[in-house]
PASE-643128 format. One line per 2 residues: number of its first residue (from 1); their letters; for each residue x, y, z of C-alpha. Coordinates in pm, 1 decimal. Each point is the difference from the previous one (the first is absolute). Layout:
N
NUM	A	X,Y,Z; ...
END
This chain:
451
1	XX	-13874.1,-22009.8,-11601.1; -83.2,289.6,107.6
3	XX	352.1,143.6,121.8; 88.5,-160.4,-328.3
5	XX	-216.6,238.4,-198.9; 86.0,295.6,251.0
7	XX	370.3,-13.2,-87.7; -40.4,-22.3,-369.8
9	XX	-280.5,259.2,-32.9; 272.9,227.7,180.9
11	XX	310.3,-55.9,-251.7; -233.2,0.2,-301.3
13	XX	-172.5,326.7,160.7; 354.6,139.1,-49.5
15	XX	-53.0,9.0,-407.6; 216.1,-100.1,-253.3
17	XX	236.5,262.2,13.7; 105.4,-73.9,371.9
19	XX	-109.9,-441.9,-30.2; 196.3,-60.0,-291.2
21	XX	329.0,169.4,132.0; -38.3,-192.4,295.4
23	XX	50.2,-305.5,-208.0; 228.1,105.9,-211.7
25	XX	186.8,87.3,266.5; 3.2,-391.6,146.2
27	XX	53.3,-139.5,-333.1; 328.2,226.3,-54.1
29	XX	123.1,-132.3,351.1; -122.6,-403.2,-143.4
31	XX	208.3,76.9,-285.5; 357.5,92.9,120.3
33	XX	-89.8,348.6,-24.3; 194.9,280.4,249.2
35	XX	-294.3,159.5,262.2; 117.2,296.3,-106.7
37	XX	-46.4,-43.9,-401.0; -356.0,-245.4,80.0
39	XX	-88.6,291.7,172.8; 50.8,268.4,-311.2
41	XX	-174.7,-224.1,-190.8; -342.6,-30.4,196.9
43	XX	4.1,370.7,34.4; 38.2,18.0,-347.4
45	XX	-267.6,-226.4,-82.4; -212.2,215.7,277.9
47	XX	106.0,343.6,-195.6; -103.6,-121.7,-373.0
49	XX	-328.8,-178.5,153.9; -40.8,351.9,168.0
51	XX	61.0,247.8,-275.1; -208.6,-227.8,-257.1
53	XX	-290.0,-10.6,254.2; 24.4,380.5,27.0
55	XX	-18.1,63.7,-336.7; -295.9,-217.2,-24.4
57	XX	-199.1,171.2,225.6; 112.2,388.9,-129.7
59	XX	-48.5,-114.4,-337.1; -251.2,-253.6,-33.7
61	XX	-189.0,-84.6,255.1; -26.7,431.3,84.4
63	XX	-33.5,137.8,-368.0; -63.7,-220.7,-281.5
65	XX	-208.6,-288.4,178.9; -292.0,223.0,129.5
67	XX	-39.4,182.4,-342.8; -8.7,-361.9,-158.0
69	XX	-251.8,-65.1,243.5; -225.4,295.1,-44.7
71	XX	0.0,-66.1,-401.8; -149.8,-377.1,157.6
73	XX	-233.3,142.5,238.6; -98.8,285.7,-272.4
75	XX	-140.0,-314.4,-260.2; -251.8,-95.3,239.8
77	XX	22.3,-361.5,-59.8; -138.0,-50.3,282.3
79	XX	263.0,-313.0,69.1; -87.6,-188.5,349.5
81	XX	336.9,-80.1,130.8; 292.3,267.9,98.2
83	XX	339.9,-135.7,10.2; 201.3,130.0,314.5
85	XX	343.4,-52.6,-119.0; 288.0,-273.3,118.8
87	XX	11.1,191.7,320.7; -311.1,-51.1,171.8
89	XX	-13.1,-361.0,-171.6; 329.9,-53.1,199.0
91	XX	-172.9,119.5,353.7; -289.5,-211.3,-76.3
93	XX	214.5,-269.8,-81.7; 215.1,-1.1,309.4
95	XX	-324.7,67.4,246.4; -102.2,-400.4,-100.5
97	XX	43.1,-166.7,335.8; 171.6,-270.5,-211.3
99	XX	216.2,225.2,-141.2; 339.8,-57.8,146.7
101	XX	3.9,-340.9,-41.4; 74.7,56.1,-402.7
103	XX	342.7,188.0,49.5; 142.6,-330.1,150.1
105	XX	-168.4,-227.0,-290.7; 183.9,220.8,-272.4
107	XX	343.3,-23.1,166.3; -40.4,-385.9,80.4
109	XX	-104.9,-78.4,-356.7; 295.0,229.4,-138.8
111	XX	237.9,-155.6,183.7; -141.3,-354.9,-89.4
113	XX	-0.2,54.5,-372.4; 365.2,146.3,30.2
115	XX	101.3,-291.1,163.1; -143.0,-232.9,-224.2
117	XX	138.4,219.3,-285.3; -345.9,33.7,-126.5
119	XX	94.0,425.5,10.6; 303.8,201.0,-6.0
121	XX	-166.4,285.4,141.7; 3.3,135.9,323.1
123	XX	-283.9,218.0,91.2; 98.7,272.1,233.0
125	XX	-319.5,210.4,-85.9; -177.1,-139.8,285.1
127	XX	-176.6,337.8,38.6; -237.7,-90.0,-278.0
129	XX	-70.8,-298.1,179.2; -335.2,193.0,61.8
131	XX	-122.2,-104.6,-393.4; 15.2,-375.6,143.4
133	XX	-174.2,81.3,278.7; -275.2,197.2,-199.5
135	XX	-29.4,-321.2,-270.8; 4.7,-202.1,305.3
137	XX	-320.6,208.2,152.2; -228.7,48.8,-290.1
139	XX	6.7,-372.5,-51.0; -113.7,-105.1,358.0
141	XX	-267.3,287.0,-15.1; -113.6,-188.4,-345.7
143	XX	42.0,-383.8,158.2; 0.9,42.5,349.7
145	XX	295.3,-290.0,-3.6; 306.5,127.3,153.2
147	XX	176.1,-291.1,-173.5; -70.9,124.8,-342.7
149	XX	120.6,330.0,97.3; 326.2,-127.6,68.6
151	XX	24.1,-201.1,-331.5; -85.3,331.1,-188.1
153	XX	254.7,169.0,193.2; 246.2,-259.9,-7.8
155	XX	-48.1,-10.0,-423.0; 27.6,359.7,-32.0
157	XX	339.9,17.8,212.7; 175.2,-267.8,-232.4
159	XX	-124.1,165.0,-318.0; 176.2,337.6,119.5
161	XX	307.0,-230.4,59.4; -5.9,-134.6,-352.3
163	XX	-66.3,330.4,-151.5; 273.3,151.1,202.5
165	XX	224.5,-334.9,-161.8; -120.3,78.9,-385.3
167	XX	8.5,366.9,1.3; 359.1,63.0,141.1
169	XX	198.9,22.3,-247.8; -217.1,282.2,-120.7
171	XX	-27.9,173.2,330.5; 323.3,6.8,13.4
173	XX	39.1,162.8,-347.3; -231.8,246.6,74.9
175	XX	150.1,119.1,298.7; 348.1,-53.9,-48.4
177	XX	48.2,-177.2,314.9; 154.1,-389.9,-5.9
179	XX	-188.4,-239.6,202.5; -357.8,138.7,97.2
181	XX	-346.2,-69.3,-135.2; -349.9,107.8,73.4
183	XX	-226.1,-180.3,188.2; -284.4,235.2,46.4
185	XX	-350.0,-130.4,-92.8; -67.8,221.8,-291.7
187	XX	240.2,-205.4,-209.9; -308.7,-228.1,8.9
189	XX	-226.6,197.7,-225.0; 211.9,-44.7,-297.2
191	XX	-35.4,-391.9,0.3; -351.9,-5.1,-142.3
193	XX	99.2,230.4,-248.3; 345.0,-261.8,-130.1
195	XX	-148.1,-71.8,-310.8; -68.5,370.8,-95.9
197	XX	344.1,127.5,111.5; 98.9,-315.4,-216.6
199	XX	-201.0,136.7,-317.5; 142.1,337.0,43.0
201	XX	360.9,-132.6,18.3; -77.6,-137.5,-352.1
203	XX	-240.4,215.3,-213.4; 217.9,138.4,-257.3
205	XX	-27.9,341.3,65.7; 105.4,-23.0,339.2
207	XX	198.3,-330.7,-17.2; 424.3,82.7,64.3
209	XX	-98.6,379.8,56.9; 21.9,198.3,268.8
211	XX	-207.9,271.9,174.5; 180.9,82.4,282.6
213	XX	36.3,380.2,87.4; 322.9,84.3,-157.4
215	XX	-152.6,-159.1,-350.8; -331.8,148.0,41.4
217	XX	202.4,366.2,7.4; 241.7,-69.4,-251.0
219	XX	-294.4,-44.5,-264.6; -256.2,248.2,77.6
221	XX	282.6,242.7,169.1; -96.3,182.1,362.7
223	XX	-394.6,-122.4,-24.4; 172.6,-343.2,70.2
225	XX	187.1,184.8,267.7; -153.2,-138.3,363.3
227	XX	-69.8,329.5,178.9; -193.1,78.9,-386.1
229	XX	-205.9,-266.8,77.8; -32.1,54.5,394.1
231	XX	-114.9,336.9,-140.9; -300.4,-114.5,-267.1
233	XX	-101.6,-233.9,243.2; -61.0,244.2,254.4
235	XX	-179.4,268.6,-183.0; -221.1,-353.2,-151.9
237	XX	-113.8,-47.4,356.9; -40.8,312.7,117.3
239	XX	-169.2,93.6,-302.1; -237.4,-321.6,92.3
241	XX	-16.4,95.8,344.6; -102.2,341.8,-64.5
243	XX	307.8,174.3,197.0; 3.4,328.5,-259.1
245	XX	266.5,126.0,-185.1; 234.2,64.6,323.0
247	XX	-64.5,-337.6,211.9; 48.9,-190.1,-346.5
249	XX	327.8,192.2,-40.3; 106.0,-86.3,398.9
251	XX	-122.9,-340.0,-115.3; 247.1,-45.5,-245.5
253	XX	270.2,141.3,163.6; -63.1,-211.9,289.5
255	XX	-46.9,-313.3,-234.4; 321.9,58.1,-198.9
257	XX	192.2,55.1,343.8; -146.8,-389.5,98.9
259	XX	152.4,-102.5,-305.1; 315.0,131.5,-8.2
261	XX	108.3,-37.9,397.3; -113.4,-318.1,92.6
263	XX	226.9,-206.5,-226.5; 304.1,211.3,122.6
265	XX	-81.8,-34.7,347.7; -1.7,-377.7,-66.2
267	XX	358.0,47.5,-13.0; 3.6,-10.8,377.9
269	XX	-117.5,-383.6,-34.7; 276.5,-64.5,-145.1
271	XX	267.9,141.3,248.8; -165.1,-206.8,239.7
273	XX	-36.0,-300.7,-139.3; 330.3,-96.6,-157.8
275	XX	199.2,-12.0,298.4; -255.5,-276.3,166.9
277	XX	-62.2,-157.9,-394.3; 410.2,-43.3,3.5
279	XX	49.4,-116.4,363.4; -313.9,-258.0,-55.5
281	XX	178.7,-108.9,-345.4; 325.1,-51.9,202.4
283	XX	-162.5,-171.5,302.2; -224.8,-249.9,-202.1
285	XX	300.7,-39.4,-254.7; 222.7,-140.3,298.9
287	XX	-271.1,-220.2,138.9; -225.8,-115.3,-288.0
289	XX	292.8,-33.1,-314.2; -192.0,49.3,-371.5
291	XX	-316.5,114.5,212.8; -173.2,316.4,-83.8
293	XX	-202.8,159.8,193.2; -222.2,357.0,-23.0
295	XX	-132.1,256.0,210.6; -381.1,71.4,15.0
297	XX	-42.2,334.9,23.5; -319.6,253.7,28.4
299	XX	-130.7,148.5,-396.3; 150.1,378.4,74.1
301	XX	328.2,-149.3,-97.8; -112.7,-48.1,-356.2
303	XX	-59.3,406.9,-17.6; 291.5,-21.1,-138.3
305	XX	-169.2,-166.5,-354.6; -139.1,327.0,-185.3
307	XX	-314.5,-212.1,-128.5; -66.1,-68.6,356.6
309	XX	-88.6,399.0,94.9; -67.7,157.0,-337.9
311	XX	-283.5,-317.6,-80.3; -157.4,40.1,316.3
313	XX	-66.1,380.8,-60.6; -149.8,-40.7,-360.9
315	XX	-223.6,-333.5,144.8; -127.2,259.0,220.8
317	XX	-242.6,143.1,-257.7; -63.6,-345.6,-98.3
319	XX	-93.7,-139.5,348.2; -308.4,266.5,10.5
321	XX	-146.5,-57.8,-383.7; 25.9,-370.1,92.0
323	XX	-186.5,28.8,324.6; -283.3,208.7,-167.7
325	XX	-24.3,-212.5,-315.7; 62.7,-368.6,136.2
327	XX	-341.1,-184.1,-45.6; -9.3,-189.1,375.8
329	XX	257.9,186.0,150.8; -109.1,186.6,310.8
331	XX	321.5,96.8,174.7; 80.6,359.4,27.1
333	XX	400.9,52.9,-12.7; 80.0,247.8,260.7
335	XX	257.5,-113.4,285.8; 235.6,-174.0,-283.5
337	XX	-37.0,233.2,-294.5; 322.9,166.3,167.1
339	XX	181.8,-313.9,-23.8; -42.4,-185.9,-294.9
341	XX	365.7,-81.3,-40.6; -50.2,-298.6,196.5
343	XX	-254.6,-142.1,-282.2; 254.1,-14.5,-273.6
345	XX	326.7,-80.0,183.9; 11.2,-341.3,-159.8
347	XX	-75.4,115.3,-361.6; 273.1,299.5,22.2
349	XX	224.0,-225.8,135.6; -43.9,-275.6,-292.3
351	XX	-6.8,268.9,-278.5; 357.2,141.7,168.6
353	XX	-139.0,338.4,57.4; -225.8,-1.0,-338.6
355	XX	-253.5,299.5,28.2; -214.3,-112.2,-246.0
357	XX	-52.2,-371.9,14.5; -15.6,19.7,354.6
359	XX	-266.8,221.7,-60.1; -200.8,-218.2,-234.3
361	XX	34.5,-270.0,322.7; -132.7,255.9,258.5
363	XX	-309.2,36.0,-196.8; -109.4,-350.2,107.2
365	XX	111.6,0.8,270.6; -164.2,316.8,159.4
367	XX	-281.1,-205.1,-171.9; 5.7,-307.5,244.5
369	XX	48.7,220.1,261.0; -294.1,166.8,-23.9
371	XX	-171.2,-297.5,-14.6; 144.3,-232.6,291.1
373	XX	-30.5,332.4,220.9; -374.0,7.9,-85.7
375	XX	21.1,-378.5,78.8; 156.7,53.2,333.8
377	XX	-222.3,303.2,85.7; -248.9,-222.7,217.6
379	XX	264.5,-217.9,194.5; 178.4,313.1,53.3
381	XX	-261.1,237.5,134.5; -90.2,-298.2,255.2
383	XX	391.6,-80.4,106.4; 1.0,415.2,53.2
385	XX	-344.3,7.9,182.8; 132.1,-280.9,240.7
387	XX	341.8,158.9,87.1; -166.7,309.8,100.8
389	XX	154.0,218.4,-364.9; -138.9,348.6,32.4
391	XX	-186.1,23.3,-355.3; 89.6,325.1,-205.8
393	XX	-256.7,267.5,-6.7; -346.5,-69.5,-176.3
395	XX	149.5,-335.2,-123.4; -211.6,-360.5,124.9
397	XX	247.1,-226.4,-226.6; 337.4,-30.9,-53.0
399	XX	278.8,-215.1,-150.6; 373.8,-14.9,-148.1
401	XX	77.6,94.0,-285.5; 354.2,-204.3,-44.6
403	XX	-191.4,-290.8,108.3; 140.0,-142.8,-264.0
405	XX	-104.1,-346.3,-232.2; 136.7,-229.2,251.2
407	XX	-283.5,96.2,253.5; -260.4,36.8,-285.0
409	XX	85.3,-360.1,-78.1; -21.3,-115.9,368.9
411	XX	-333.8,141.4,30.2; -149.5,-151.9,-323.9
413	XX	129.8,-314.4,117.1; -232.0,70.2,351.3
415	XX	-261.3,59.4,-180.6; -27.9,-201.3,-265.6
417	XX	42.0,226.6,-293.8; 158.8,-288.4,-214.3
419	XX	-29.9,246.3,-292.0; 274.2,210.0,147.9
421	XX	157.5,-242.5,217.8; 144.0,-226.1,-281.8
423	XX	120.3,190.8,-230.1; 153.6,248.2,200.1
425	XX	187.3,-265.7,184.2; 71.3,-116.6,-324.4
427	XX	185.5,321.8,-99.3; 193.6,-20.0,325.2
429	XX	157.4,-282.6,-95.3; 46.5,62.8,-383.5
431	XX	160.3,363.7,172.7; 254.0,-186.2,171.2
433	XX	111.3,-270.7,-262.7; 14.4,325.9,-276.1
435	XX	189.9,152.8,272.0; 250.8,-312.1,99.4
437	XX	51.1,-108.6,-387.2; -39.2,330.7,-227.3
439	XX	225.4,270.0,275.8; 150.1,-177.3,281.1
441	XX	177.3,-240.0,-224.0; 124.7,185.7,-255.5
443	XX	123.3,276.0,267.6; 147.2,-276.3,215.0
445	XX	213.8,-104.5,-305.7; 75.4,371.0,-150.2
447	XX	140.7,83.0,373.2; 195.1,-350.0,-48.0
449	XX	147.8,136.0,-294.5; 57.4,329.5,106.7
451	X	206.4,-130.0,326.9
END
């Protein structure tokens, strides 16, 4: 076990930018794919993971993040629990003794369900296996039963599968590249919120419109323009965060440049992917006949759908009224606030790149995830205390903020909370038969038609 866990601490250590190449890499070769051109394609796939991860850090994580932060800190809420961001949730995740023993659970149940035919998705993101692992440890920390922690784990890794199944077609729009799909777990926060995305598809004002960024401009003119927005945005919170005149104008600069570049540089995903996406199309066409199958791939490849970027920037302001104003909620968004995108993945995908209604959805959902982070909060202070997680300065508690409602529901189930437990599982289940019958269908057959 323990050279086990030694060897896949080391290639994880490695990040996604290096891992995922790596894999890519092997799957070209699997596929019929010249060393040479497999090769191209993992870098690739290293450069774009690279150059998105860079801009992060310059631009969000190193400019607009702390001044969101200060306007939090500045309201003196007062709220108990810090969240320390999908990195350190990631280290605390992989120092679980039990840790490594989850990467070969998700790759034996994905290739199960594929041969079964229960998926046609093939997850190569096994660098996020980490969000398992994490599900995997809060719920052994709340039961002590290493059993159920596989069953949560085990649940969680087949709903990413099915998610990657219903939302392909979609991905695929929205990035322009034939046969991938997400499987990331944030796809998972928008099935609680089905029946709203549902209701917005159909209230008449909104019903057969569309918001997306080229509408939005065409009828208000350059305020609908993205870097416009980027730029109101950033003087909103640095004007909350009390920057001055010139930090709010470096604010919005620096928020209109996040807008604007990371889309294009999602081009990159693309020059790396279609080369594998056609060689895997060709291999499983010759060896599977009338059998589709998809490529689950990390959420920076759906920087390509403008709702994605330009939603997670104006949520931004959102995320810290929330926090302040939410009557139980005692989470205070600070590692994440930089990376919101991951929330609302599922909505923008859905709504095809719809600013606005995927908007409306990332309301709620910031919503839920305030509340299953203060949930977690607990659990996750104790699973950091016993792995030995250097607490930030002057903080006692912490917790994740992209938790997300699958844990939340987990937990109430632990403890009882039938209040929460029910309904919210409820939802989940409602979320994915609104999601099978009301967009998978009718996109399977509009694709049909379209071929």
């Amino acid at each position: 076990m323990e050279t086990l866990s030694a060897a896949v601490n080391w290639v994880v250590g490695l990040g996604a930018a290096v891992f995922l190449p790596m894999v890519m890499f092997v799957i070209g070769l699997i596929f019929g794919m010249k060393p040479g051109k497999a090769f191209k394609a993992g870098v690739m796939l290293g450069i774009a993971f690279t150059a998105i991860s860079a801009i992060n850090s310059a631009l969000l994580s190193g400019t607009i993040a702390p001044v969101a932060q200060t306007a939090m800190e500045n309201s003196g809420t007062g709220l108990e629990y810090i969240d320390v961001g999908w990195t350190p949730a990631s280290m605390i995740a992989w120092a679980w003794p039990l840790a490594a023993t989850v990467f070969p659970l998700q790759i034996v149940i994905n290739l199960i369900m594929l041969a079964f035919n229960w998926t046609d998705t093939l997850n190569v993101d096994l660098w996020n296996v980490w969000t398992k692992i994490f599900l995997a440890a809060i719920a052994y920390m709340a039961t002590g039963n290493l059993l159920v922690a596989y069953v949560v784990a085990s649940i969680f890794v087949i709903a990413e599968l099915k998610l990657g199944d219903f939302l392909a077609l979609d991905v695929q729009k929205s990035t322009g590249i034939p046969d991938v799909t997400c499987t990331h777990s944030g796809l998972a926060n928008v099935l609680p919120m089905m029946p709203v995305v549902w209701l917005i598809d159909h209230i008449p004002f909104l019903k057969d419109k569309t918001f997306d960024a080229a509408t939005i401009q065409q009828k208000i003119g350059f305020l609908g323009d993205p870097a416009v927005i980027g730029i109101v945005m950033g003087l909103i919170i640095g004007a909350v965060g009390g920057s001055g005149i010139d930090g709010s104008l470096k604010l919005a600069i620096a928020v209109a440049s996040y807008v604007i570049v990371l889309p294009r540089i999602a081009a990159l995903f693309s020059e790396a992917l279609m080369p594998i996406s056609n060689a895997a199309t060709n291999f499983m066409k010759s060896r599977f006949p009338g059998r589709k199958f998809y490529i689950g791939l990390d959420w920076p490849v759906l920087t390509a759908n403008p709702a994605v970027v330009t939603t997670a920037v104006l949520l931004i302001p959102v995320t810290i009224l929330l926090a302040i104003v939410l009557p139980g909620n005692k989470t205070l968004p600070f590692g994440d606030v930089a990376n919101l995108s991951a929330f609302i993945i599922g909505a923008a995908v859905l709504f095809r790149g719809d600013i606005l209604k995927t908007f409306l959805v990332g309301i709620p959902i910031i919503v839920v995830g305030l509340y299953s982070s203060t949930t977690i909060g607990p659990l996750f202070t104790d699973l950091a205390m016993s792995v030995g997680y250097e607490f930030p300065a002057g903080s006692a508690a912490i917790t994740y903020f992209k938790a997300g409602p699958f844990i939340w529901d987990v937990v109430m189930a632990v403890q009882g909370n039938w209040m929460i437990f029910v309904p919210l599982t409820i939802l989940f289940v409602v979320g994915f038969a609104i999601m099978y019958k009301c967009y998978y269908l009718p996109r399977k057959q509009e694709a049909a038609q379209q071929a």
